[in-house]
Backbone as JSON, one array per atom type, in Angstrom:
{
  "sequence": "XXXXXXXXXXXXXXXXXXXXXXXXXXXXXXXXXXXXXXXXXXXXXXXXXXXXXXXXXXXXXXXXXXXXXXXXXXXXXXXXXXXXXXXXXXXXXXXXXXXXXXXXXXXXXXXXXXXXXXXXXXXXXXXXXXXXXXXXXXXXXXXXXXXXXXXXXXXXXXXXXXXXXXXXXXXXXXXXXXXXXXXXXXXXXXXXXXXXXXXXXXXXXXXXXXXXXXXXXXXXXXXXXXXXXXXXXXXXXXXXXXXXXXXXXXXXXXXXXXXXXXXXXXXXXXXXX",
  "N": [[1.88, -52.02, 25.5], [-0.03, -51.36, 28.38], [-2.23, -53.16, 30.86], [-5.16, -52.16, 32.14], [-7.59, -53.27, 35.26], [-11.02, -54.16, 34.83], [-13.72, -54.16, 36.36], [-13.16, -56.42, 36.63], [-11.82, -57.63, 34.66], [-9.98, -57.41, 31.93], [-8.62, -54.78, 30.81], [-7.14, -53.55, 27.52], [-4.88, -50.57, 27.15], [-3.3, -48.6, 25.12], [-0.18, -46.8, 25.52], [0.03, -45.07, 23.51], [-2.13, -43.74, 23.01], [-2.46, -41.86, 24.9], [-0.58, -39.84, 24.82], [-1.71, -38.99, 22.37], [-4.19, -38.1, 23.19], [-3.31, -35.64, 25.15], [-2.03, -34.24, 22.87], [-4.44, -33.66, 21.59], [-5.99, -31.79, 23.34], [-4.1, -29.93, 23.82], [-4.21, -28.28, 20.85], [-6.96, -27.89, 21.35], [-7.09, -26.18, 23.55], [-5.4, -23.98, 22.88], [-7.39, -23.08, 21.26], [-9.23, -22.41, 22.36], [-7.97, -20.59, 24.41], [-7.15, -18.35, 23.13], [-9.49, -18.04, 21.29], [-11.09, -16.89, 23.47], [-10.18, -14.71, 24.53], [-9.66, -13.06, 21.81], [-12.27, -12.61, 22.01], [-13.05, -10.77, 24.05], [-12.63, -8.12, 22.75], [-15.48, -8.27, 21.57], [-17.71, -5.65, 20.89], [-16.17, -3.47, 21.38], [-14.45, -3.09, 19.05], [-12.37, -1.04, 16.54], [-13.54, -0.2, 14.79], [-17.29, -0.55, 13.42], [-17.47, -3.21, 11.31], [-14.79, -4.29, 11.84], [-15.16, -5.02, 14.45], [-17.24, -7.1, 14.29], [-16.03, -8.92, 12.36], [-13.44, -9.9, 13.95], [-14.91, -10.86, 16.5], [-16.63, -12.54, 15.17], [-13.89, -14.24, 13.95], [-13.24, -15.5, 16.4], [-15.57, -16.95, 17.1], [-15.38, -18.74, 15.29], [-12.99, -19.93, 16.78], [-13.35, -21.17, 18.82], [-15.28, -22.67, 18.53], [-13.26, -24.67, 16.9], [-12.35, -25.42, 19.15], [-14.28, -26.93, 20.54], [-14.6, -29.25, 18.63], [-12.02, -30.32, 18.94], [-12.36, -30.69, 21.78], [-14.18, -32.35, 22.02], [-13.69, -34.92, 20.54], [-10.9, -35.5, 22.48], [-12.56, -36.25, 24.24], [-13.82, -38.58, 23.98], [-11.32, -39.96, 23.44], [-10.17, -39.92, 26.09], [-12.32, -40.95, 27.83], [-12.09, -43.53, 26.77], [-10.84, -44.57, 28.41], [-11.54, -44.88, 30.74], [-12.88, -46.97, 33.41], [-15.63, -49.49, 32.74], [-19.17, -48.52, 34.15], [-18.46, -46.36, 35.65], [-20.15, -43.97, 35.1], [-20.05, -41.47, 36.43], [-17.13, -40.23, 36.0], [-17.09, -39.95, 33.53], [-15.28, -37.63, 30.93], [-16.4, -35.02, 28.98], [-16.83, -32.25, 26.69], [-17.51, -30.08, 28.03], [-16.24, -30.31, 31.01], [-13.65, -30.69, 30.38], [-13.17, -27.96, 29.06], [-14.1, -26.14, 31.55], [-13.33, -27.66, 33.91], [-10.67, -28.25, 34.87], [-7.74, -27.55, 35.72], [-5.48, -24.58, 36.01], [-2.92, -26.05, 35.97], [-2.96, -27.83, 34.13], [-3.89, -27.41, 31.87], [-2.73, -26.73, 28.18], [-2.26, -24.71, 26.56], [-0.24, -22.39, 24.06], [2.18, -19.95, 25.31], [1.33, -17.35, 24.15], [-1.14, -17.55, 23.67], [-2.38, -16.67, 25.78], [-1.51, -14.04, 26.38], [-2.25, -10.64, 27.5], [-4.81, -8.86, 25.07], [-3.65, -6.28, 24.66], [-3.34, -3.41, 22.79], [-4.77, -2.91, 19.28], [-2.87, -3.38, 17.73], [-1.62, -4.92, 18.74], [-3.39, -7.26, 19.58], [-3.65, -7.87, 16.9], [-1.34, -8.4, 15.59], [-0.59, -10.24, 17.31], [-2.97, -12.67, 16.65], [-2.04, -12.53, 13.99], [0.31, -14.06, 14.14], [-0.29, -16.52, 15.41], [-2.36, -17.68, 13.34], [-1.28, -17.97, 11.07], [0.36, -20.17, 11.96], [-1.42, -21.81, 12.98], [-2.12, -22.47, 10.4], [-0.78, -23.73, 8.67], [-0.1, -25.58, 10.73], [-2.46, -27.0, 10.35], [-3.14, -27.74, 8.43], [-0.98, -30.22, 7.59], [-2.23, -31.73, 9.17], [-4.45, -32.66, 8.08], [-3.57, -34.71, 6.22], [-3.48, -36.5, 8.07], [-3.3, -39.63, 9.19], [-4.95, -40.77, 11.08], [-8.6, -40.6, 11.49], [-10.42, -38.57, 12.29], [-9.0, -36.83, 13.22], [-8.18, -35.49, 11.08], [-10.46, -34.73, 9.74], [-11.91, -32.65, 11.41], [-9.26, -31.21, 11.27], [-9.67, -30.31, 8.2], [-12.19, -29.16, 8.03], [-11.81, -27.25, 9.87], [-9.31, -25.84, 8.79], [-10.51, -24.08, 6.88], [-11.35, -22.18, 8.11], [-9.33, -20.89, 9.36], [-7.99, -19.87, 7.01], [-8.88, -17.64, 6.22], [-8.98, -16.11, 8.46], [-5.82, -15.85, 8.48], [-5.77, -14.3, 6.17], [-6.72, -12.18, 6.61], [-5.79, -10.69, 8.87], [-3.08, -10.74, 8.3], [-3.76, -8.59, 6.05], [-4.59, -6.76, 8.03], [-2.11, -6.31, 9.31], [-0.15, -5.59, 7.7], [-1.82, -2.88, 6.27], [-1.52, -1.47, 9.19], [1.51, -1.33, 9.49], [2.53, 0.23, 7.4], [1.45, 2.56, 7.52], [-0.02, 4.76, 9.32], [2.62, 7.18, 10.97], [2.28, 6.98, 13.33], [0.71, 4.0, 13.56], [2.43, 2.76, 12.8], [4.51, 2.68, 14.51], [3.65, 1.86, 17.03], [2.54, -1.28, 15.97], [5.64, -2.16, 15.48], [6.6, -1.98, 18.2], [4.26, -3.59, 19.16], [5.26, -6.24, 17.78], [8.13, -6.08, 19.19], [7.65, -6.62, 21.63], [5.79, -9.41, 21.6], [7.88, -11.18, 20.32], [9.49, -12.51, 21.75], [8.09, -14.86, 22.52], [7.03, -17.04, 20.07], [8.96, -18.69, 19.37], [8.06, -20.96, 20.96], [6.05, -22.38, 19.54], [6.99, -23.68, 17.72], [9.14, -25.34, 19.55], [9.2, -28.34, 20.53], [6.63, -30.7, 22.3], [7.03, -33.81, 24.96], [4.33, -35.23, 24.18], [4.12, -34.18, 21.83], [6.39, -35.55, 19.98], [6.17, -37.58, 20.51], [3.8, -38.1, 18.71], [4.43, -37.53, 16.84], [4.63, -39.52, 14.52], [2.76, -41.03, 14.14], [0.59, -39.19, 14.06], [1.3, -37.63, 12.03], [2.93, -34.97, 11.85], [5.45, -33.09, 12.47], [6.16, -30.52, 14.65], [8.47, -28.93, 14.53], [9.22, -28.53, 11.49], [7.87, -26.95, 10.88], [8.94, -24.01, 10.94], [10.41, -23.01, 9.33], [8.77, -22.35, 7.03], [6.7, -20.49, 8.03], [8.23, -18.51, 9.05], [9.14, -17.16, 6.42], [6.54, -16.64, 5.62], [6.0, -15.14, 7.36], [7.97, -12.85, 7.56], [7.14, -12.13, 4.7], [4.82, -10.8, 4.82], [5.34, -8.66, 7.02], [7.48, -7.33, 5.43], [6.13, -6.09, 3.31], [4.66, -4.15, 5.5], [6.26, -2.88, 6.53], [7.97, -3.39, 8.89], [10.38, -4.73, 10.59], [12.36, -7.35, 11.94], [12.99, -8.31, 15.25], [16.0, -8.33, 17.22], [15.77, -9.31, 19.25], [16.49, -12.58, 21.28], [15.36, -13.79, 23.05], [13.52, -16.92, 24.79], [10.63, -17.54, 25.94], [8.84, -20.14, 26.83], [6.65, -22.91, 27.68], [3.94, -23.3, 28.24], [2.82, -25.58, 27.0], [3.54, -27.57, 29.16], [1.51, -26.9, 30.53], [3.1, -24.84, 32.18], [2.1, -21.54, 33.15], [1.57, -18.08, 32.65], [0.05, -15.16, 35.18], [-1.73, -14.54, 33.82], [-3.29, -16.6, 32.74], [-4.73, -17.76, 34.7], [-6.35, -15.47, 34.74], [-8.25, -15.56, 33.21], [-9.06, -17.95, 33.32], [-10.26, -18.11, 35.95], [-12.45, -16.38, 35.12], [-13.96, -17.62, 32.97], [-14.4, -19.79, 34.15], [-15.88, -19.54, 36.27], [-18.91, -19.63, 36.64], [-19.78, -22.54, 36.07], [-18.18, -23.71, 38.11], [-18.86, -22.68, 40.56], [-21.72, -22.86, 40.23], [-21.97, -26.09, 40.1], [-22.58, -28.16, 37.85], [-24.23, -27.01, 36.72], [-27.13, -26.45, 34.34], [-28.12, -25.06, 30.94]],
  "CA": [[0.46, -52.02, 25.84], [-0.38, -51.89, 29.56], [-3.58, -54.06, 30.94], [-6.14, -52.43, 33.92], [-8.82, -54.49, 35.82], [-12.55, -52.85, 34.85], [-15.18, -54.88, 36.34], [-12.86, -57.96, 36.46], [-11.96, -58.15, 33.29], [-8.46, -56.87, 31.74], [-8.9, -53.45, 29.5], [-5.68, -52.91, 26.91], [-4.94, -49.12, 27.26], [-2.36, -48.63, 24.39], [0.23, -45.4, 25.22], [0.27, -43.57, 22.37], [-3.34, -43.48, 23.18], [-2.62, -41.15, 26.29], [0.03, -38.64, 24.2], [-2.42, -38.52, 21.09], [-5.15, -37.34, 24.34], [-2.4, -34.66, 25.39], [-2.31, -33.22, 21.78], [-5.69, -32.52, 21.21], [-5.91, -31.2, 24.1], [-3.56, -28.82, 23.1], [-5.0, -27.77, 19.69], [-8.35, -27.53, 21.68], [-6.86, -25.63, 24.24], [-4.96, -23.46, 21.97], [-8.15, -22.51, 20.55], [-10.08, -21.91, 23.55], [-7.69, -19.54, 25.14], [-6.97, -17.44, 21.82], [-10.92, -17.2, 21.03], [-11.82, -15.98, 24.4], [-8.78, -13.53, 24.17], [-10.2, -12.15, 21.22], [-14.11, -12.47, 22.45], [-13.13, -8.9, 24.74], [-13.14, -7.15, 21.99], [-16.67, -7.68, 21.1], [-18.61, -4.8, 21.22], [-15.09, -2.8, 21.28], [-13.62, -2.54, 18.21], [-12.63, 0.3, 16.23], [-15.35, -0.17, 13.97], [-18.33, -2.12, 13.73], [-17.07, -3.78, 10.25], [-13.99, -5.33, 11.89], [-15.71, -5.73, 15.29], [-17.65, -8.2, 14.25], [-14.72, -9.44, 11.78], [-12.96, -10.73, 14.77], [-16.05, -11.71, 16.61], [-16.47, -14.2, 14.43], [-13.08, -15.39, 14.29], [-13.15, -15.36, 17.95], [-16.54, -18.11, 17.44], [-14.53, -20.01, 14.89], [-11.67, -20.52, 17.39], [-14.02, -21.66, 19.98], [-16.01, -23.94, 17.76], [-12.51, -25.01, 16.9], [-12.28, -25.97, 20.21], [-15.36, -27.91, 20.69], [-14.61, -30.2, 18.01], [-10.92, -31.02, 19.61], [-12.52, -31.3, 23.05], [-15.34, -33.83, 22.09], [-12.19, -36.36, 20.4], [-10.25, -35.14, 23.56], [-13.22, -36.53, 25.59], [-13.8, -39.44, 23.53], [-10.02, -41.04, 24.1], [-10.08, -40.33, 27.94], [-13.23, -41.99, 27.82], [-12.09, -45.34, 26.53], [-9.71, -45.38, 29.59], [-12.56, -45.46, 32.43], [-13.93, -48.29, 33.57], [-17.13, -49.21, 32.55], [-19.89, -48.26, 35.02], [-18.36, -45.3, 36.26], [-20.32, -42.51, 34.54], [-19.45, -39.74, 36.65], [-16.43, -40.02, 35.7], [-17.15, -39.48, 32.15], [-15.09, -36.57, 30.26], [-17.0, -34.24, 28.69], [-15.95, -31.12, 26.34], [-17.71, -29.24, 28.78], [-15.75, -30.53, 31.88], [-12.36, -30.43, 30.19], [-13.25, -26.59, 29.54], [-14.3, -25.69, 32.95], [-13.21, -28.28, 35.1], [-9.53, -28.42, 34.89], [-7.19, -26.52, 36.92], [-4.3, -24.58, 35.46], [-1.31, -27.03, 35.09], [-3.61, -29.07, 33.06], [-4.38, -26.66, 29.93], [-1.44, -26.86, 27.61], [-2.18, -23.66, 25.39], [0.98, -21.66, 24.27], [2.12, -18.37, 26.32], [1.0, -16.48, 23.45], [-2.73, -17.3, 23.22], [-3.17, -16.41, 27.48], [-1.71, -12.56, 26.97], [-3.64, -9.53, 27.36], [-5.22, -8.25, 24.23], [-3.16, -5.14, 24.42], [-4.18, -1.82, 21.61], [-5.33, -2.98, 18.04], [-1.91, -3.4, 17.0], [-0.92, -6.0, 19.92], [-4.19, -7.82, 19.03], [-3.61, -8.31, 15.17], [-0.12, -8.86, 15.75], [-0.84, -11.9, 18.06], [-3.73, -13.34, 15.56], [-1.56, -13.11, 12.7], [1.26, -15.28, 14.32], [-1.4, -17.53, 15.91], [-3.29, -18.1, 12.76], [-0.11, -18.75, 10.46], [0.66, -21.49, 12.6], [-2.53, -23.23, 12.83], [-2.83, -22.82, 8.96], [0.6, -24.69, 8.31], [-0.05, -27.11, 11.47], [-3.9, -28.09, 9.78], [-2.55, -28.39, 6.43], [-0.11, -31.08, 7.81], [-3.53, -32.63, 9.81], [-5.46, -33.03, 7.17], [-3.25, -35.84, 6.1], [-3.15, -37.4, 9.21], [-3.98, -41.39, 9.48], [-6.16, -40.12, 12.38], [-9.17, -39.52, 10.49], [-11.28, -37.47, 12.68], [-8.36, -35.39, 13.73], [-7.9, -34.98, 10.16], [-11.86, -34.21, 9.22], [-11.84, -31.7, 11.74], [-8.19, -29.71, 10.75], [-9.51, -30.23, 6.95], [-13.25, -27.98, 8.47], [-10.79, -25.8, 10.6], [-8.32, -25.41, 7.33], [-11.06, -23.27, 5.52], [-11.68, -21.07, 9.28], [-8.35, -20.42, 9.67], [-7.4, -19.45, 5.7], [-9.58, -16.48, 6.18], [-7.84, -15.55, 9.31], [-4.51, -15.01, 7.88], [-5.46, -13.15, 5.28], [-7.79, -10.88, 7.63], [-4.92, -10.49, 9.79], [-2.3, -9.88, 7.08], [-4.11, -7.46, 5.5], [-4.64, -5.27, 9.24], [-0.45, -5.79, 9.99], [0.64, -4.3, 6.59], [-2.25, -1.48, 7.18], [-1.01, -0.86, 10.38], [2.64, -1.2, 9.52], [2.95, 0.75, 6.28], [0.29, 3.23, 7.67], [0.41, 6.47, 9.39], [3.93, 6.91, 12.31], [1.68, 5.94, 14.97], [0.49, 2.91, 13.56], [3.29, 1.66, 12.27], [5.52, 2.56, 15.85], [2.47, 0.64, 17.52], [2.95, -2.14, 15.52], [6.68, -2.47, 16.21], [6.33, -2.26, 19.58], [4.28, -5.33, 19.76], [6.63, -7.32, 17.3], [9.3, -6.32, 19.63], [6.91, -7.44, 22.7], [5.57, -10.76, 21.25], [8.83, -11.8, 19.46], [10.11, -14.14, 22.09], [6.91, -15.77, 22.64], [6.95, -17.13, 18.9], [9.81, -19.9, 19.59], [7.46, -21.71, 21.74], [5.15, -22.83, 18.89], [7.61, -24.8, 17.51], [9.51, -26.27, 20.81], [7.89, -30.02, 20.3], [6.56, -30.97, 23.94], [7.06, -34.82, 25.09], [3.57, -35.71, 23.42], [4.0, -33.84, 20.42], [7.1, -35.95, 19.44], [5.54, -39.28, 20.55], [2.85, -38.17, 18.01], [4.85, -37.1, 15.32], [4.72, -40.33, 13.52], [1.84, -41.89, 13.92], [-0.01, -38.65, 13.39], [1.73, -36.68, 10.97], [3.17, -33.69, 11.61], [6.69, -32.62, 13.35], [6.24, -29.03, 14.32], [9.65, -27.98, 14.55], [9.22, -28.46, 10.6], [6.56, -25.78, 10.3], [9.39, -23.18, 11.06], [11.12, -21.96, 8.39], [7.71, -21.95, 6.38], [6.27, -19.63, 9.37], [8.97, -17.22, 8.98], [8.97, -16.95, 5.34], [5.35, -16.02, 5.53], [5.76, -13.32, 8.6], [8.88, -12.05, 6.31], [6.62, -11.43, 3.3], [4.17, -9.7, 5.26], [6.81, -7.76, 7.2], [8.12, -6.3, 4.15], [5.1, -4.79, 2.76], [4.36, -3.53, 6.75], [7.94, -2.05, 6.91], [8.35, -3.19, 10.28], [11.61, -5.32, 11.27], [12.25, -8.16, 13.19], [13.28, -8.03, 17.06], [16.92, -8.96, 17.45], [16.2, -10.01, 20.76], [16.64, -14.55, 20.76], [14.86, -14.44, 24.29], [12.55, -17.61, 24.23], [9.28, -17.82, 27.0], [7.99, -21.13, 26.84], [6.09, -23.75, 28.92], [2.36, -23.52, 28.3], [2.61, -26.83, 26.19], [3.79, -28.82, 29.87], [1.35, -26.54, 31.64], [3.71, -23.45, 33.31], [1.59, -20.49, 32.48], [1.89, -16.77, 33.01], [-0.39, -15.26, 35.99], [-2.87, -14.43, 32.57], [-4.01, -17.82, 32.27], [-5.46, -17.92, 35.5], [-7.29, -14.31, 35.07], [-9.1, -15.99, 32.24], [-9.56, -19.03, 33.75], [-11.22, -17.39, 36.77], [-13.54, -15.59, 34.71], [-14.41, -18.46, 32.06], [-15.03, -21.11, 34.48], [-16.85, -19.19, 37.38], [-20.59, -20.14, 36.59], [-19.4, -23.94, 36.26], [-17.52, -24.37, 39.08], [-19.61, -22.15, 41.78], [-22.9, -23.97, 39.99], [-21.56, -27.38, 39.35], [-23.45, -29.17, 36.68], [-25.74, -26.61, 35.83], [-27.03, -26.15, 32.68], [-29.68, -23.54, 31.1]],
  "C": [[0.28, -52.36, 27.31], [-1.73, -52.41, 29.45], [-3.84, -53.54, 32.04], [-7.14, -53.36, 34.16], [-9.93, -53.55, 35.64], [-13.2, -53.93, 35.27], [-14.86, -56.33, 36.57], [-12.48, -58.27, 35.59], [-10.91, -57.07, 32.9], [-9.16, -55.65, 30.1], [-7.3, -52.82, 28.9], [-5.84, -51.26, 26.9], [-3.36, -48.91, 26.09], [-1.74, -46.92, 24.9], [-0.41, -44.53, 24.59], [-1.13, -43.4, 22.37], [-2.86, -41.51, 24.07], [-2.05, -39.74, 25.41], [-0.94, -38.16, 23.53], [-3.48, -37.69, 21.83], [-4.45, -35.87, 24.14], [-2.65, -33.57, 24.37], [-2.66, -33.07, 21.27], [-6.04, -31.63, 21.94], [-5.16, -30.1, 24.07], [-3.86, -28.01, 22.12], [-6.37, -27.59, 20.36], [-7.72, -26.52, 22.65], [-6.16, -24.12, 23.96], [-5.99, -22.26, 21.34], [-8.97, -22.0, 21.15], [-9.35, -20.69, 24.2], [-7.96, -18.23, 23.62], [-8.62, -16.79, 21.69], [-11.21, -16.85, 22.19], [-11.48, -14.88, 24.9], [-9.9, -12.53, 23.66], [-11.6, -11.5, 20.98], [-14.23, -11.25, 23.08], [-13.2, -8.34, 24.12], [-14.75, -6.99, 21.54], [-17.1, -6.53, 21.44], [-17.23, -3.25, 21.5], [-14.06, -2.47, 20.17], [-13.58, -1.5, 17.33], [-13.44, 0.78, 15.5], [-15.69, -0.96, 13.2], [-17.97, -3.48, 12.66], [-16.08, -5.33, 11.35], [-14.38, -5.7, 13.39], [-16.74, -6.74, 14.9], [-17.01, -9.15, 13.41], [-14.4, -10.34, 12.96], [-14.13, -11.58, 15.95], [-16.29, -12.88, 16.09], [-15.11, -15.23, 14.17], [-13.05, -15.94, 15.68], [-14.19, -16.83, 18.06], [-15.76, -18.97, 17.0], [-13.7, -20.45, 15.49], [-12.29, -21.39, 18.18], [-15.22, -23.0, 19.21], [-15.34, -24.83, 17.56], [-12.38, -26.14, 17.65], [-13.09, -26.75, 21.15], [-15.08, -28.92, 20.1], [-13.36, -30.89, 18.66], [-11.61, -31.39, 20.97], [-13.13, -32.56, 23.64], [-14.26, -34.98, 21.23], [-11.4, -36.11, 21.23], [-10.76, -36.54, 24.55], [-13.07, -38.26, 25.08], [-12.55, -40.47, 23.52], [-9.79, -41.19, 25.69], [-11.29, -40.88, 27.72], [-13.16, -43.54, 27.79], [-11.06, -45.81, 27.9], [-10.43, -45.57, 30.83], [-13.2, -46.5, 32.38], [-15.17, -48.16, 33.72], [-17.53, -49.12, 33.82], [-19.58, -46.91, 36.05], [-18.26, -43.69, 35.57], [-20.23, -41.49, 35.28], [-18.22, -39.34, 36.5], [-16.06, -39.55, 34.33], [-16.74, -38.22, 31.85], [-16.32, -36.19, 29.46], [-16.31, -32.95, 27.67], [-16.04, -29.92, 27.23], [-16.59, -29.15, 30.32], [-14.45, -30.44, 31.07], [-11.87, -28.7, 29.85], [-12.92, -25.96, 30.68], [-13.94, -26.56, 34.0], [-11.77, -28.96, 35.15], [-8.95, -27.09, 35.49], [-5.71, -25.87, 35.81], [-3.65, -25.11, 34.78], [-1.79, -27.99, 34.46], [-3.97, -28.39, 31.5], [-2.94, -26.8, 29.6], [-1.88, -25.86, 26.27], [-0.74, -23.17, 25.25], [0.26, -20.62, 25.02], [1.34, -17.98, 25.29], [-0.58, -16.05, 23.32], [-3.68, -16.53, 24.72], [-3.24, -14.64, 26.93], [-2.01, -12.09, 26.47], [-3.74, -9.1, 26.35], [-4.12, -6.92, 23.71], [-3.79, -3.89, 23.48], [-4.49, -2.93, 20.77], [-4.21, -3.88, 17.22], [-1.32, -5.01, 17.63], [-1.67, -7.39, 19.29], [-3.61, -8.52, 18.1], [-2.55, -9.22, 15.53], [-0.45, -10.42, 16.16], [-1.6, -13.06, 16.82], [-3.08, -13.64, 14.17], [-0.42, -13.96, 13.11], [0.62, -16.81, 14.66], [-2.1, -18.73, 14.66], [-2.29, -18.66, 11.45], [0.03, -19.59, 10.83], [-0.27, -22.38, 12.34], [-2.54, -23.18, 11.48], [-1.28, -23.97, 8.66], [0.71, -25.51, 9.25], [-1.16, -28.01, 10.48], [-3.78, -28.43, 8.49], [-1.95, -29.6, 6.33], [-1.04, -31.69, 8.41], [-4.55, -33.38, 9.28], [-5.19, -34.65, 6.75], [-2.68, -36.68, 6.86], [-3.65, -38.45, 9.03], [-5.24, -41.42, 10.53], [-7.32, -39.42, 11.1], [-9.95, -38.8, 10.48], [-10.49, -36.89, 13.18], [-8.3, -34.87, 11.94], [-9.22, -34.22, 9.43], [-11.78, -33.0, 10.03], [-10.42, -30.33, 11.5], [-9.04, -29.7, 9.41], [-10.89, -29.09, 7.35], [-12.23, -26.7, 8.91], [-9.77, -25.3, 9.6], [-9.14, -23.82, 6.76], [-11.24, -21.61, 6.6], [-10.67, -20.24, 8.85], [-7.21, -19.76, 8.09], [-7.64, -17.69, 5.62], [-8.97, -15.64, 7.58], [-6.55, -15.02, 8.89], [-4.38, -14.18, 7.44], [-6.22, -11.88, 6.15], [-6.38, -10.43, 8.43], [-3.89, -9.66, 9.1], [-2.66, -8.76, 7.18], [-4.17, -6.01, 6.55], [-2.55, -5.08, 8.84], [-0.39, -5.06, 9.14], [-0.4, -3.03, 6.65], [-1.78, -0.93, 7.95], [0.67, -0.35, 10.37], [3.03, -0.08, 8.22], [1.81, 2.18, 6.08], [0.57, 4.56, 8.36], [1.74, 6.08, 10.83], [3.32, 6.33, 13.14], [1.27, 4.48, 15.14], [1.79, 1.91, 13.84], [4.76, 1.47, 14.0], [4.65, 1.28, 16.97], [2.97, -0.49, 17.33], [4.22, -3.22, 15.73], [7.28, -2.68, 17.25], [5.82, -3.6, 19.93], [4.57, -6.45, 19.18], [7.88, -7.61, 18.58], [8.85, -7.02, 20.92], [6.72, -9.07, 22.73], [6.27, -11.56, 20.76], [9.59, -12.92, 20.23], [9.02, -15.47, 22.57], [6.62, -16.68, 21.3], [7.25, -18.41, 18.9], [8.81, -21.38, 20.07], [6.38, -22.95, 20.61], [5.68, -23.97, 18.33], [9.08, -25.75, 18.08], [8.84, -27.74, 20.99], [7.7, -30.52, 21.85], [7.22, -32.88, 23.69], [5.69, -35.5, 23.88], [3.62, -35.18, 21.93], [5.23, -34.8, 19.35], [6.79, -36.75, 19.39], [4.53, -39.45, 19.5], [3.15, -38.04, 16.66], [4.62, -38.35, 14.05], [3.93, -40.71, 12.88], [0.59, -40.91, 13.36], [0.17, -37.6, 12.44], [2.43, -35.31, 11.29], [4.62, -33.46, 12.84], [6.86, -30.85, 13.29], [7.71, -28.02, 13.87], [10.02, -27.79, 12.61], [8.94, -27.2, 10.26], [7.67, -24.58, 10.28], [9.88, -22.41, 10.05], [9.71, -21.46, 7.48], [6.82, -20.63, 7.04], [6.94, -18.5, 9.25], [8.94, -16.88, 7.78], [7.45, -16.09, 5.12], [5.39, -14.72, 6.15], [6.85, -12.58, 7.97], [8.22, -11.36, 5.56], [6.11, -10.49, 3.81], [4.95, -8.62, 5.92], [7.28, -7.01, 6.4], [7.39, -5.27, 3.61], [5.01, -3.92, 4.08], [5.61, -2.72, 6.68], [8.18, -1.87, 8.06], [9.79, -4.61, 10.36], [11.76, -6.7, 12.57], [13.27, -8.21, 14.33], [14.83, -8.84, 16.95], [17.53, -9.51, 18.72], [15.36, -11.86, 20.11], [16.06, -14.42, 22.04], [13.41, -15.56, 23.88], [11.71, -17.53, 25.84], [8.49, -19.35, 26.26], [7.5, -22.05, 28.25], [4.62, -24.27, 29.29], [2.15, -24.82, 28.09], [2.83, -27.31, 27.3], [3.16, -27.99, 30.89], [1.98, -25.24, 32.86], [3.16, -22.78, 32.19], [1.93, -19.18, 33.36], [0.26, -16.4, 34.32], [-1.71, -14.81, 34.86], [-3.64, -15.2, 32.41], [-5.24, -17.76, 33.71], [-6.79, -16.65, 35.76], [-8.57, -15.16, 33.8], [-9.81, -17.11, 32.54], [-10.7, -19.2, 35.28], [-12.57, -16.97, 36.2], [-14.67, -16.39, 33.87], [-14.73, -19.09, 32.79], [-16.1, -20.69, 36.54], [-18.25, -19.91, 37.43], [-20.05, -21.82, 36.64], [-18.8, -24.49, 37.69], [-18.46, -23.94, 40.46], [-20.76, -22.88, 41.43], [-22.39, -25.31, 39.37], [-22.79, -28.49, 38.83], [-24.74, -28.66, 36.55], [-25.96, -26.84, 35.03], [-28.48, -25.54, 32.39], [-30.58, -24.37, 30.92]]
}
């Protein structure tokens, strides 16, 4: 337990405070890149049914990511010394007012949309994960990280199967789909690893809040197997791994998004409508 001076007066700041910060921040961050990913498609998809299909997952990710940002804000909070509200986090300011090497999304959730096929693809590895991380959240000791995975549980159930259901379409569907398809298996396949690479905070957290990702793995593959099979697409026998988002090294993607998302905030600082 270190001790700062606020005001004169000694404020305990416990560690595992700071990690448990880190990896919500992650799961909020996670959810913020991914839904604003799949927010380009509005008004673009192949038709109107499943454009607004993902639309809405696209809100749920980002709602997602409201609820992690405001218990994000709420632990950096207890570490400022009183009287210095402009310093106050915010979900809004940890959105828009962080720089790069401070988001800790995976690679996977920054890159580009790609066709239909690239898309899905991505969302159904994405959304497997979070369903077998928030399953393991629920029964966290933490019990507003756990109220919010046990809300985000029911988002992200309906995701999978939405997702599912496109890959094996796409994969077990006409040559073009299904070459599509395989293409961005063989694209996205070393980006995968990364999900369950445990950063520094994610291990410091493992205990106290439940969940050791590098667990989630074999369950993860078993699932993208099943589906796989019906799709009749194959998995990539390339082992190359891309990681780094989780400590902050991102691809030059993050920053096209992060340009675009945090423009109005940063050129008008502390607007609001």
């Amino acid at each position: 337990m270190n001790e700062a001076l606020v005001n004169g007066s000694s404020l305990k700041i416990n560690p595992s405070d700071r990690f448990k910060e880190a990896f919500i921040l992650h799961l909020a961050d996670n959810s913020l890149i991914m839904g604003h990913r799949l927010s380009e498609w509005t008004g673009h998809g192949p038709m109107l049914e499943q454009d607004i299909a993902l639309t809405n997952i696209a809100l749920d990710l980002i709602g997602q990511s409201r609820n992690f940002y405001q218990y994000a804000a709420l632990i950096k909070n207890s570490f400022t010394p009183l009287g210095d509200a402009d310093t106050l986090a915010s979900e809004d300011s940890l959105a828009y007012l962080r720089n790069i090497e401070e988001f800790k999304n995976i690679l996977l959730t920054e890159l580009p949309n790609g066709d239909w096929a690239k898309t899905l693809l991505k969302l159904f590895f994405f959304s497997t994960y979070q369903y077998l991380l928030y399953e393991k959240l629920v029964h966290s000791t933490d019990k507003q990280l756990s109220a919010i995975s046990e809300k985000s549980l029911k988002e992200v159930t309906y995701h999978v199967r939405w997702s599912s259901e496109w890959v094996i379409r796409l994969g077990d569907g006409t040559k073009e789909s299904h070459n599509r398809l395989q293409a961005a298996l063989n694209e996205l396949w070393e980006y995968v690893n990364e999900m369950f690479i445990p950063s520094d905070y994610e291990i410091e957290c493992a205990d106290n809040i439940g969940v050791d990702v590098t667990s989630l793995k074999p369950y993860w593959i078993s699932k993208v197997k099943e589906v796989f099979d019906e799709a009749t697409v194959h998995l990539p026998k390339n082992n190359h791994i891309k990681s780094g988002g989780k400590n902050g090294i991102h691809t030059p993607h993050l920053m096209e998004i992060l340009n675009d998302m945090q423009y109005l905030q940063r050129t008008y600082p502390g607007c609001k409508w």
